[in-house]
Backbone atoms as SQL, in Angstrom:
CREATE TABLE atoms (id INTEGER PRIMARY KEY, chain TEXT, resi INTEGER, resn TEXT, atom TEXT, x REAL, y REAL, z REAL);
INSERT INTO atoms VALUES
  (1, 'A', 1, 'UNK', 'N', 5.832, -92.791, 7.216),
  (2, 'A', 1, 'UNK', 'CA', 4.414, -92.840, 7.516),
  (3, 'A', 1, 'UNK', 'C', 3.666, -91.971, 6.505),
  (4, 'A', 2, 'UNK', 'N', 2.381, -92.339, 6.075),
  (5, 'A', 2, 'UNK', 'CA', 1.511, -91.508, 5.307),
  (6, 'A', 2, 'UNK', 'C', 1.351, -90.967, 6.022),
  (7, 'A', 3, 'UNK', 'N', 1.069, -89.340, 5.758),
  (8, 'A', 3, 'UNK', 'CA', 0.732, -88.221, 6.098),
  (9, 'A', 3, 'UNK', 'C', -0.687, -87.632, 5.198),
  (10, 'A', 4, 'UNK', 'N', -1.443, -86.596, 6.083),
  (11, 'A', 4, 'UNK', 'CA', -2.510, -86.374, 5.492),
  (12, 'A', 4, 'UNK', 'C', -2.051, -84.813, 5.003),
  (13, 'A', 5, 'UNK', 'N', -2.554, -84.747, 3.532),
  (14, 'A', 5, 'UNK', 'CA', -2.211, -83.448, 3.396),
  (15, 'A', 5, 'UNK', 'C', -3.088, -82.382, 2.931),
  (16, 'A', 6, 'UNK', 'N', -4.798, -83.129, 2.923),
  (17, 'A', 6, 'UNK', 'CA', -5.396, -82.168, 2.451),
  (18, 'A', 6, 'UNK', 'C', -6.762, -82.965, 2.933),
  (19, 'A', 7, 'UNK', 'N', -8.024, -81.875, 3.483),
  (20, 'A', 7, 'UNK', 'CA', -8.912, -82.572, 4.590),
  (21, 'A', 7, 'UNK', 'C', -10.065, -81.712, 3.610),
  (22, 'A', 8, 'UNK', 'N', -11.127, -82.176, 3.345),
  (23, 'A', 8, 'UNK', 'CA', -12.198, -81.877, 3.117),
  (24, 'A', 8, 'UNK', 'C', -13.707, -82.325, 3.753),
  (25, 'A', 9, 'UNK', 'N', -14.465, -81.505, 4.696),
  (26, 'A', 9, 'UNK', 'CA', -15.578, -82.566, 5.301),
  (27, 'A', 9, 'UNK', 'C', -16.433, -82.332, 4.998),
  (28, 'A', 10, 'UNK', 'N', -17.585, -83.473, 4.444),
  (29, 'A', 10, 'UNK', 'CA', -18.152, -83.256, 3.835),
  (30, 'A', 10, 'UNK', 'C', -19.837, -83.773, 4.939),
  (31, 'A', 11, 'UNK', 'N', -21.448, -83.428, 4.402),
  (32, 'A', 11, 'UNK', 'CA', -22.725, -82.733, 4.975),
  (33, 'A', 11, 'UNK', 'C', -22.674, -84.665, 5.658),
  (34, 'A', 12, 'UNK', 'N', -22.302, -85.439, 5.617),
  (35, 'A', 12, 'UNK', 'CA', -22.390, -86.737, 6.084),
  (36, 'A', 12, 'UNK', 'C', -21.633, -87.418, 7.136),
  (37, 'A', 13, 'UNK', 'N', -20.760, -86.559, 7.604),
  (38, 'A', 13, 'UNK', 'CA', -19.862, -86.525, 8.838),
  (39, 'A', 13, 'UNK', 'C', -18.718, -87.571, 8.257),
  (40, 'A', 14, 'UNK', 'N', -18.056, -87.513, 6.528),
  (41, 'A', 14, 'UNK', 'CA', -17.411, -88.433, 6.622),
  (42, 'A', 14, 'UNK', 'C', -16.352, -87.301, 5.899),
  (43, 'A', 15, 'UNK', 'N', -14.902, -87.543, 6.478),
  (44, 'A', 15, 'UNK', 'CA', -13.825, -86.424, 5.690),
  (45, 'A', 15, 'UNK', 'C', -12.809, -86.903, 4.002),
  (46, 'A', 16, 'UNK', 'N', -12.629, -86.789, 3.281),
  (47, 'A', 16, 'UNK', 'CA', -12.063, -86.842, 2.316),
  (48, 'A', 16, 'UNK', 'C', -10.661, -86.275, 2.202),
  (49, 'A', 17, 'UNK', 'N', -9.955, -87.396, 2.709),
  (50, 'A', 17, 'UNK', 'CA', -9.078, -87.212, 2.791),
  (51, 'A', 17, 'UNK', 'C', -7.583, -87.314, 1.811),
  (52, 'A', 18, 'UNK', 'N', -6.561, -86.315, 1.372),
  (53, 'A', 18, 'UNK', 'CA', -5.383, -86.983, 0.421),
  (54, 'A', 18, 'UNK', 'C', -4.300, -87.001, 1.625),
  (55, 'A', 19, 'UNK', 'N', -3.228, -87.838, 1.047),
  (56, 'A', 19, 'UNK', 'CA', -2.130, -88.589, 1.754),
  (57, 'A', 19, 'UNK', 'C', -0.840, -87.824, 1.136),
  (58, 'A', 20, 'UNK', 'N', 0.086, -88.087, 1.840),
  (59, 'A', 20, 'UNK', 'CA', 1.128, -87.510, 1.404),
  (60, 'A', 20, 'UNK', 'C', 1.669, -88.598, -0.555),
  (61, 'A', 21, 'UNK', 'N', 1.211, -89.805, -0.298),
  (62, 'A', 21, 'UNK', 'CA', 1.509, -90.678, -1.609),
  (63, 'A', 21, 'UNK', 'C', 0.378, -90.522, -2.509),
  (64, 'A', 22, 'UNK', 'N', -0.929, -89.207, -2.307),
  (65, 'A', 22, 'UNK', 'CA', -0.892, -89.399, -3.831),
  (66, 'A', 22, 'UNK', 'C', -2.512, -89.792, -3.674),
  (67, 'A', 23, 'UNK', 'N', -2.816, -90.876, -2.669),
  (68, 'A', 23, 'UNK', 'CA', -4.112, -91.433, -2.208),
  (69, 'A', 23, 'UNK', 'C', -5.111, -90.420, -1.792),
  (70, 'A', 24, 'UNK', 'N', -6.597, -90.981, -2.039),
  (71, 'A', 24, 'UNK', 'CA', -7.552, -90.356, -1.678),
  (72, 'A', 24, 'UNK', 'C', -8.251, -91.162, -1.390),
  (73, 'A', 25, 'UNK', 'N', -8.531, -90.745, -0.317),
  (74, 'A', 25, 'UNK', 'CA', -9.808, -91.509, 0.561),
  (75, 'A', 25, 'UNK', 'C', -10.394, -91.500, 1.502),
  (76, 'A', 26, 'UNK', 'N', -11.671, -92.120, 1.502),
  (77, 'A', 26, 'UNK', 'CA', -12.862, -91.447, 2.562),
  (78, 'A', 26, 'UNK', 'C', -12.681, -91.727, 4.022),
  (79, 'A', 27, 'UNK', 'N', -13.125, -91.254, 5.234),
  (80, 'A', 27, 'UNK', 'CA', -13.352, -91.845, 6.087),
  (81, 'A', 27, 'UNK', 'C', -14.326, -91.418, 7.126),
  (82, 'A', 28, 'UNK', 'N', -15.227, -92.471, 7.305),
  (83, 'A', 28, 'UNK', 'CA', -16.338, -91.983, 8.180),
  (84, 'A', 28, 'UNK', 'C', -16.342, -91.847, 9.534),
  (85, 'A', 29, 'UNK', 'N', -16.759, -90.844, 10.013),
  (86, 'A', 29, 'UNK', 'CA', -16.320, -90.094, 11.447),
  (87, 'A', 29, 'UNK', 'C', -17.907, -90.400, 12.049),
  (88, 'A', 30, 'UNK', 'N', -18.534, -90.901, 11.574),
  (89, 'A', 30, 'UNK', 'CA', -20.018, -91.092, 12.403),
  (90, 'A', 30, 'UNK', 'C', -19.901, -92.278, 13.781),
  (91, 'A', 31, 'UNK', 'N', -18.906, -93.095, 13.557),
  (92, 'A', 31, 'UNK', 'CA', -19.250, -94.041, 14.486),
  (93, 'A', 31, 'UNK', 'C', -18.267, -93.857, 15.919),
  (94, 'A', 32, 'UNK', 'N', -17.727, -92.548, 15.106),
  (95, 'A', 32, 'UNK', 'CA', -16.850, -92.143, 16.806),
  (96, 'A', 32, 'UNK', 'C', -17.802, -90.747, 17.138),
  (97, 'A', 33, 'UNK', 'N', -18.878, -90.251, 16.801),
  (98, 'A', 33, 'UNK', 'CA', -19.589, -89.214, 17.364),
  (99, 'A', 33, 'UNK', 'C', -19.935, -89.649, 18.622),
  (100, 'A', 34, 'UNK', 'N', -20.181, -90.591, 19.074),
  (101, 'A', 34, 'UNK', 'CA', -20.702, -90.688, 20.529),
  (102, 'A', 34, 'UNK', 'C', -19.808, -90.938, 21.543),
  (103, 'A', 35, 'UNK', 'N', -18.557, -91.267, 21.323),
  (104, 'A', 35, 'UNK', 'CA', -17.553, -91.196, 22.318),
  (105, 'A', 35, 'UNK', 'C', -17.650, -89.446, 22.802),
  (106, 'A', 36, 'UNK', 'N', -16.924, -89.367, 24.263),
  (107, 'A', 36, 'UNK', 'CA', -17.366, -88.133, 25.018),
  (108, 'A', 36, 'UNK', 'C', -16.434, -87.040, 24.059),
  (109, 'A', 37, 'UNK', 'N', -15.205, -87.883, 23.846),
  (110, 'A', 37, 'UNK', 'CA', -14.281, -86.670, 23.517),
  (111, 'A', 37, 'UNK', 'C', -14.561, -85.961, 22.027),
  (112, 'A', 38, 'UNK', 'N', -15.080, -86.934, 21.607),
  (113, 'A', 38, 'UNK', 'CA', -16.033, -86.349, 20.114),
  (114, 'A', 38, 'UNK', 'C', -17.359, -85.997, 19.730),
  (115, 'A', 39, 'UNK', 'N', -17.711, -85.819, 21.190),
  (116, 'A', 39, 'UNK', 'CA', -19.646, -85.425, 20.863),
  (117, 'A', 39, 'UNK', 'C', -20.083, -83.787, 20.100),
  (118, 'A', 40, 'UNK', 'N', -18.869, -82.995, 20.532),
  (119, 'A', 40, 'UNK', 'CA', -18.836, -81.882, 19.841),
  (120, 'A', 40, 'UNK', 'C', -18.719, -81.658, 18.481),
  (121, 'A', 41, 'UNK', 'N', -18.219, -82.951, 17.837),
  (122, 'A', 41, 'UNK', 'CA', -18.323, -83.168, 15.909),
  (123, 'A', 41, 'UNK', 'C', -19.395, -82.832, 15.501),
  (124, 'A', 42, 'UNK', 'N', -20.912, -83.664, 16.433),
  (125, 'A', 42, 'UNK', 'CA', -21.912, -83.658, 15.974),
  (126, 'A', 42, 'UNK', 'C', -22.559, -82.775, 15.042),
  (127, 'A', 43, 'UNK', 'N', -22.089, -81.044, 15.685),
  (128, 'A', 43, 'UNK', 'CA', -22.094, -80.014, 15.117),
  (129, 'A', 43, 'UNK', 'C', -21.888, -79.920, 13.697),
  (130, 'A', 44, 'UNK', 'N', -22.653, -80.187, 12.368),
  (131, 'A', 44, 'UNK', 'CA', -21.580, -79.999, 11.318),
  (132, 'A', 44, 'UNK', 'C', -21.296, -78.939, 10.923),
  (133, 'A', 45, 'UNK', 'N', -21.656, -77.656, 11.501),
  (134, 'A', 45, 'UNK', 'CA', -20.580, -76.490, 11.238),
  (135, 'A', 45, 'UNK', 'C', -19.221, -76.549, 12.503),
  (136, 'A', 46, 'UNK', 'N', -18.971, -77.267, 12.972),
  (137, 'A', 46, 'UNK', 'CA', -18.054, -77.149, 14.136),
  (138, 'A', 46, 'UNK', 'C', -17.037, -78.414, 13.054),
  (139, 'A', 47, 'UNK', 'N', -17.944, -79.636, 13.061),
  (140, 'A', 47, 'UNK', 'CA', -17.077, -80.774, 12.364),
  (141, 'A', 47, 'UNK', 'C', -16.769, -80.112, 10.831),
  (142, 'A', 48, 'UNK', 'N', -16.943, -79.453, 10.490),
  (143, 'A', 48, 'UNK', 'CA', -16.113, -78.466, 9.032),
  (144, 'A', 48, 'UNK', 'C', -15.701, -78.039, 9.744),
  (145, 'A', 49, 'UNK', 'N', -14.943, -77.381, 10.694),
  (146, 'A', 49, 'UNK', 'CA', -13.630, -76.235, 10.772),
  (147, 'A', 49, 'UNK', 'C', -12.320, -77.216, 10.908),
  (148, 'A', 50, 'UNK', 'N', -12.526, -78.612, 10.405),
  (149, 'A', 50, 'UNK', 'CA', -11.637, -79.750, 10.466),
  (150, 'A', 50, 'UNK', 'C', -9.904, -78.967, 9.845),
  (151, 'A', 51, 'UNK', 'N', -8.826, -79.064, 9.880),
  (152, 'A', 51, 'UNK', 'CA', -7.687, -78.670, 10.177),
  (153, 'A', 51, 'UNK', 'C', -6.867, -80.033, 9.622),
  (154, 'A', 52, 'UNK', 'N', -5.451, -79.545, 8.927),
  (155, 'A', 52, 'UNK', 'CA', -4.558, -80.310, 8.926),
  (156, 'A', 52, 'UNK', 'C', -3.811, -79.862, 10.467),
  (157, 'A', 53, 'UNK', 'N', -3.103, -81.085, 11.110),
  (158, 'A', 53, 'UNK', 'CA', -1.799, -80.366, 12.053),
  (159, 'A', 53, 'UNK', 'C', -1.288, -81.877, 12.242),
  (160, 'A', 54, 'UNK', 'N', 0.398, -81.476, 12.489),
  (161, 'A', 54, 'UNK', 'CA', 1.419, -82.521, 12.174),
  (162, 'A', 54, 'UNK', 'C', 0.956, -84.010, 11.535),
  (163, 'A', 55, 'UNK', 'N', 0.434, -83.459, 10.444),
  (164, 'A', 55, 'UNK', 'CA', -0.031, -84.862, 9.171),
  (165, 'A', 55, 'UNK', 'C', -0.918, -85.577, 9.501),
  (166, 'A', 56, 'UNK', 'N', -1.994, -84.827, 10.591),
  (167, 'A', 56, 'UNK', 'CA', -3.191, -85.962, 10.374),
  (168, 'A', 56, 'UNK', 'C', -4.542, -84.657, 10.826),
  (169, 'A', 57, 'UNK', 'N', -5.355, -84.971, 11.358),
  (170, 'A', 57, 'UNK', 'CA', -6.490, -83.751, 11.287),
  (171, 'A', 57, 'UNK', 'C', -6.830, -83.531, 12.546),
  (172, 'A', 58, 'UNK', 'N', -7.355, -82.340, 12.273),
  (173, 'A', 58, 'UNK', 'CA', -7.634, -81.544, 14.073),
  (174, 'A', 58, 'UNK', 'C', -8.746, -80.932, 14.096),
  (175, 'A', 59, 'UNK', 'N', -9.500, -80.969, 14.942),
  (176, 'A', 59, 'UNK', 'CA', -10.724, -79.692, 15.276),
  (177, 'A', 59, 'UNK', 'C', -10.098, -78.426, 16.160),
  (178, 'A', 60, 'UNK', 'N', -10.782, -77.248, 16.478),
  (179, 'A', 60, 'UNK', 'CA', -10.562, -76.366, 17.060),
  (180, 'A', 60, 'UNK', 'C', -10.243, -76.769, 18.443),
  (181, 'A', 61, 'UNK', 'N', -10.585, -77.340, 18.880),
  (182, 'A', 61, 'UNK', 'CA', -10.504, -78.050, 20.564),
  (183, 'A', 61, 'UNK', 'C', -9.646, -78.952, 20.678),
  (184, 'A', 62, 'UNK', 'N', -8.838, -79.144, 19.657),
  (185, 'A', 62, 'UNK', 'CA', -7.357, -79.991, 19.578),
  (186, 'A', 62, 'UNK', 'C', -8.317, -82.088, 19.682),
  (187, 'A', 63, 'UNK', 'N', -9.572, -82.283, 19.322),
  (188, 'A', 63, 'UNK', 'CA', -10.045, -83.531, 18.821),
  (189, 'A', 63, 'UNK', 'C', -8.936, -83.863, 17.608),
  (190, 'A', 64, 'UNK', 'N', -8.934, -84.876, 17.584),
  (191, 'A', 64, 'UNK', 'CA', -8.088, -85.616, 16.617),
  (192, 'A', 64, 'UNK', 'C', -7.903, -87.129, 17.239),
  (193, 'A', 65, 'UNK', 'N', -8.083, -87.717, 15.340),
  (194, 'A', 65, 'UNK', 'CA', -7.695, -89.060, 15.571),
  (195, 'A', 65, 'UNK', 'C', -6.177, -89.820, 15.204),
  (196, 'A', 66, 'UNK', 'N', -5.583, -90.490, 15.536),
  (197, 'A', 66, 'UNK', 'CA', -4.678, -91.247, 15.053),
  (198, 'A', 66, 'UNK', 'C', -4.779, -91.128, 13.790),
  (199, 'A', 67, 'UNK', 'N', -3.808, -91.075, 12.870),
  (200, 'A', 67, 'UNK', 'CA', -3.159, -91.394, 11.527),
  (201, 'A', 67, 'UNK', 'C', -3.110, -92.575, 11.162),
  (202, 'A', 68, 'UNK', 'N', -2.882, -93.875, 12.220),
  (203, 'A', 68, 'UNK', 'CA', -3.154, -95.116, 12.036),
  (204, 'A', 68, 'UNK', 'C', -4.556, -95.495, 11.536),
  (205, 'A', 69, 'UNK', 'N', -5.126, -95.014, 12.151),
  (206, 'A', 69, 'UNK', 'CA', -6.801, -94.904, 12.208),
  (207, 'A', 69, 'UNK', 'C', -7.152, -94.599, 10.665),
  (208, 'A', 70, 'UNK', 'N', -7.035, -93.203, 10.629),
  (209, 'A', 70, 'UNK', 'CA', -7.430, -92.957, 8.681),
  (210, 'A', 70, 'UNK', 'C', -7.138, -94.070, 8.284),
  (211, 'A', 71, 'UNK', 'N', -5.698, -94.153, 8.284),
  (212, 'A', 71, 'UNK', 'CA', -5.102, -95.297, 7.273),
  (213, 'A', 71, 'UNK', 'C', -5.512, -96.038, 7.055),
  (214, 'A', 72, 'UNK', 'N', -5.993, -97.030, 8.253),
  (215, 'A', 72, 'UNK', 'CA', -6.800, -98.536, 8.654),
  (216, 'A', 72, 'UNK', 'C', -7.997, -97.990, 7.970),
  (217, 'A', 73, 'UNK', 'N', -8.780, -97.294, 8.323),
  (218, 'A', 73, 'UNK', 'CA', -10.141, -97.102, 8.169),
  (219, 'A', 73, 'UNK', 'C', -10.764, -96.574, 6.774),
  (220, 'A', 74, 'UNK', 'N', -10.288, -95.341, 6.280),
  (221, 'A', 74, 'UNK', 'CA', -10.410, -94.791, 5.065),
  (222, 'A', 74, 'UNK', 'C', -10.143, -95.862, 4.224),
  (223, 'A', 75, 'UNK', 'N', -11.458, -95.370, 3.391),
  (224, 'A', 75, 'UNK', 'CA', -11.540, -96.344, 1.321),
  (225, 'A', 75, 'UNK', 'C', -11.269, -95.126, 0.630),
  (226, 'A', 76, 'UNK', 'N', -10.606, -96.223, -0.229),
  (227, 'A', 76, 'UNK', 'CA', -10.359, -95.737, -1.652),
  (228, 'A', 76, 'UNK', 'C', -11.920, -94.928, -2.088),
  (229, 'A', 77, 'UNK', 'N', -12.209, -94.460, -2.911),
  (230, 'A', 77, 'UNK', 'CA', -13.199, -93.824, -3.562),
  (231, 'A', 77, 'UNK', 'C', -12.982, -93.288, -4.550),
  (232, 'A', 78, 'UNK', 'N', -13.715, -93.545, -5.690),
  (233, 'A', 78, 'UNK', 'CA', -14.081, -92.563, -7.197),
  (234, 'A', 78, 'UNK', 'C', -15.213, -91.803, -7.187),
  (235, 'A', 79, 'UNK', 'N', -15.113, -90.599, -6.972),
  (236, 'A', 79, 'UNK', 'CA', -16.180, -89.914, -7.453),
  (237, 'A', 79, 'UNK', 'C', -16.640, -89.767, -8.858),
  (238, 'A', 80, 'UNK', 'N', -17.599, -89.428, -9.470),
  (239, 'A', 80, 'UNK', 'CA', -17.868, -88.902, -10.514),
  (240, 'A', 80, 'UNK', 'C', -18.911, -88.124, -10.841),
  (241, 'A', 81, 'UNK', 'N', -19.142, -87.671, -12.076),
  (242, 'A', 81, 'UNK', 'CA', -20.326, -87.008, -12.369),
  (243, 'A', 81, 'UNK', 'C', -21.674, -87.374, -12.281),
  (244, 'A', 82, 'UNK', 'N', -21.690, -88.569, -12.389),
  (245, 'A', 82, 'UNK', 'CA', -22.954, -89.332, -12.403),
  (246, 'A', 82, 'UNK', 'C', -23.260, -89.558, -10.392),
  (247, 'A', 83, 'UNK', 'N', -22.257, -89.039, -9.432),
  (248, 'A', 83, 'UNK', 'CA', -22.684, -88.832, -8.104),
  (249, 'A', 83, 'UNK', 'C', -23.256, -87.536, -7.546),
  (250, 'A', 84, 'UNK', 'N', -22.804, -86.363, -8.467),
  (251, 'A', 84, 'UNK', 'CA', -23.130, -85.525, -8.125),
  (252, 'A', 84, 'UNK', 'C', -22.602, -84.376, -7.174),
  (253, 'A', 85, 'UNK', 'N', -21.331, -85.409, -6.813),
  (254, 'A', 85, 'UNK', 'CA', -20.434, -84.809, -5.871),
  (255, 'A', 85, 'UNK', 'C', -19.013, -84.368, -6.525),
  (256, 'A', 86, 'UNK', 'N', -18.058, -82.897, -6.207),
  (257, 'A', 86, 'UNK', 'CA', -17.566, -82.379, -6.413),
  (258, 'A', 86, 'UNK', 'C', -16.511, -83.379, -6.168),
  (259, 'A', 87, 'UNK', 'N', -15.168, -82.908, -7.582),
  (260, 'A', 87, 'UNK', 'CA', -14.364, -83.748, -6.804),
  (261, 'A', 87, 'UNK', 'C', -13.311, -83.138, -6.054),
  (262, 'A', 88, 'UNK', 'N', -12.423, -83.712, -5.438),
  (263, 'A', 88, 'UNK', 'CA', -11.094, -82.947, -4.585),
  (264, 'A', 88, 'UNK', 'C', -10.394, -81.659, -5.443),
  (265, 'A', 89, 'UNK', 'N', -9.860, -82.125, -6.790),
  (266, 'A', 89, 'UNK', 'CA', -9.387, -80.932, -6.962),
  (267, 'A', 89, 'UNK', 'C', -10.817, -79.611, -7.594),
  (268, 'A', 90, 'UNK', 'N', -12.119, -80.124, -7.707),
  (269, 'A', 90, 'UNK', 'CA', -12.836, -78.696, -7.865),
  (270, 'A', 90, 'UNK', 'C', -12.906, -78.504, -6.217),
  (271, 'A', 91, 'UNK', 'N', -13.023, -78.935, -5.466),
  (272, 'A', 91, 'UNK', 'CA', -12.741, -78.526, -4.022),
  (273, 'A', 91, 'UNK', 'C', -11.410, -77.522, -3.569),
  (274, 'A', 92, 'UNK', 'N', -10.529, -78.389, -4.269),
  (275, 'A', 92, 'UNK', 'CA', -9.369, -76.909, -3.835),
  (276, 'A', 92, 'UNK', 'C', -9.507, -76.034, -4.579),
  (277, 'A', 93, 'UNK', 'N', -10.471, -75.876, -5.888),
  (278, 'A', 93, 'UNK', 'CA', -10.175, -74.419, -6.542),
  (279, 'A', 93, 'UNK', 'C', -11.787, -74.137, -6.160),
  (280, 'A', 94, 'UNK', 'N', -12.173, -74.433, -5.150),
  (281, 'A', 94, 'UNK', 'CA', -14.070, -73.191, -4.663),
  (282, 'A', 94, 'UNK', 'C', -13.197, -72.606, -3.724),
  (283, 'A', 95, 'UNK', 'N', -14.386, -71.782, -3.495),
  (284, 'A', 95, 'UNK', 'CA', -14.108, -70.654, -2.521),
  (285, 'A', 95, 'UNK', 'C', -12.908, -71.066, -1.222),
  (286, 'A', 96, 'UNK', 'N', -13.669, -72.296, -0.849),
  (287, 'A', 96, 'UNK', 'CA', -13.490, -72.836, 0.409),
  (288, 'A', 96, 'UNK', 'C', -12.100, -73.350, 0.408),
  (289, 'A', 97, 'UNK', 'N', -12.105, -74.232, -0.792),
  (290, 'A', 97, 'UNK', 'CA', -10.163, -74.936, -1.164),
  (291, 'A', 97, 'UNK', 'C', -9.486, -73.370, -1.614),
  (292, 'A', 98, 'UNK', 'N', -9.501, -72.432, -2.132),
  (293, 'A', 98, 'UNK', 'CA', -8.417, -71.264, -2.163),
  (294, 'A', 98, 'UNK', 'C', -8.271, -70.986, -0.755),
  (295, 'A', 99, 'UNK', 'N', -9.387, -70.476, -0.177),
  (296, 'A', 99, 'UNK', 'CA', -8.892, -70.511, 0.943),
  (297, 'A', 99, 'UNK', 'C', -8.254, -71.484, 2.406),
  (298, 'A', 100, 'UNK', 'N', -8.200, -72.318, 1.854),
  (299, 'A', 100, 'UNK', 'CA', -7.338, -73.486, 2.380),
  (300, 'A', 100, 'UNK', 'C', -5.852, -73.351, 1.993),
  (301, 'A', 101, 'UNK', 'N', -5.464, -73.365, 0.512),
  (302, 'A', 101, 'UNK', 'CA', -4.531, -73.013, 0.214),
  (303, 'A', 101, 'UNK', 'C', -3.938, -71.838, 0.501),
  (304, 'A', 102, 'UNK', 'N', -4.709, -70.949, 0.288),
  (305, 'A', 102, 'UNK', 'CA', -3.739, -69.520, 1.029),
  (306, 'A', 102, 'UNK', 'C', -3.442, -69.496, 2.146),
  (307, 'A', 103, 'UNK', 'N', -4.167, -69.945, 3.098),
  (308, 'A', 103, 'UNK', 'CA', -4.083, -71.021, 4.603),
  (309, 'A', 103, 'UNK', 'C', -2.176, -71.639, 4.860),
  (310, 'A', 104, 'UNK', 'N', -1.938, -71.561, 3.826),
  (311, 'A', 104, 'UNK', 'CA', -0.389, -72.230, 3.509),
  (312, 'A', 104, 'UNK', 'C', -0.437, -73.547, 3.716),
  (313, 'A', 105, 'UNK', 'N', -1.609, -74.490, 2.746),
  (314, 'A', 105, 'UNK', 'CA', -1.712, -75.540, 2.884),
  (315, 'A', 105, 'UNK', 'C', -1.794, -76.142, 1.577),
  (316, 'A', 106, 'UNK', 'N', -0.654, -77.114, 1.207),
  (317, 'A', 106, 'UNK', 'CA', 0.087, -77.568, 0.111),
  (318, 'A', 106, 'UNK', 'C', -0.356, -79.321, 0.046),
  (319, 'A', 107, 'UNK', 'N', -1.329, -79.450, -0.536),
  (320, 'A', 107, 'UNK', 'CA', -1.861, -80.483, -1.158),
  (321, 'A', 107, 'UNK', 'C', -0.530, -81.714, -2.077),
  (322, 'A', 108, 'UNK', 'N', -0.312, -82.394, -1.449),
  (323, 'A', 108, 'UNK', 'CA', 0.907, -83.215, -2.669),
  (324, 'A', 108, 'UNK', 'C', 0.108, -83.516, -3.846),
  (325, 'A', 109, 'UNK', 'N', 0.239, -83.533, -4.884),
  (326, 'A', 109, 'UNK', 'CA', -0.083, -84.415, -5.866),
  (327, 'A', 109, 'UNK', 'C', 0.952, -85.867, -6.139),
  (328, 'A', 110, 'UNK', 'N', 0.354, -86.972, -7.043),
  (329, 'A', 110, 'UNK', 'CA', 0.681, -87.645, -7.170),
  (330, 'A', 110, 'UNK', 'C', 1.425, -87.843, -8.297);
């Protein structure tokens, strides 16, 4: 099974996610905000304290979706310069990705 090994969430309620093979890709968490067990995402300082745990992602309150789910759901995506948006690996080297990594959280590369 793909495994998720590195979670980034980003001001749009959608997480950026890498896989244990190497993949990156998006997935938008907006259309499960209104289910009960996820109304607390809404928060986006609560929906950033997003978590790896046993290969797929967690909030503080143990929320989490299926791994099937990313899989199915998450796109591919290219960022670039011309978006304006940071990409994954300047994400693991800001403030926020070192401290993820010192976290003892080991990103696969491809």
């Amino acid at each position: 099974m793909n495994k998720i090994t590195a979670v980034k969430a980003n001001d749009d309620f959608s997480l950026d996610l890498q896989f244990t093979d190497g993949s990156v890709k998006r997935f938008d968490a907006k259309p499960y905000l209104d289910y009960e067990v996820f109304r607390e995402l809404k928060d986006l300082n609560y929906f950033k304290q997003v978590d790896i745990a046993f290969g797929t992602v967690q909030w503080p309150h143990e929320q989490d979706i299926s791994p099937e789910t990313y899989t199915s759901k998450a796109y591919q995506f290219q960022r670039t310069a011309t978006t304006g948006e940071s990409t994954f690996d300047e994400f693991l080297t800001s403030p926020v990705g070192t401290k993820y990594l010192l976290d003892g959280h080991r990103p696969q590369r491809s």
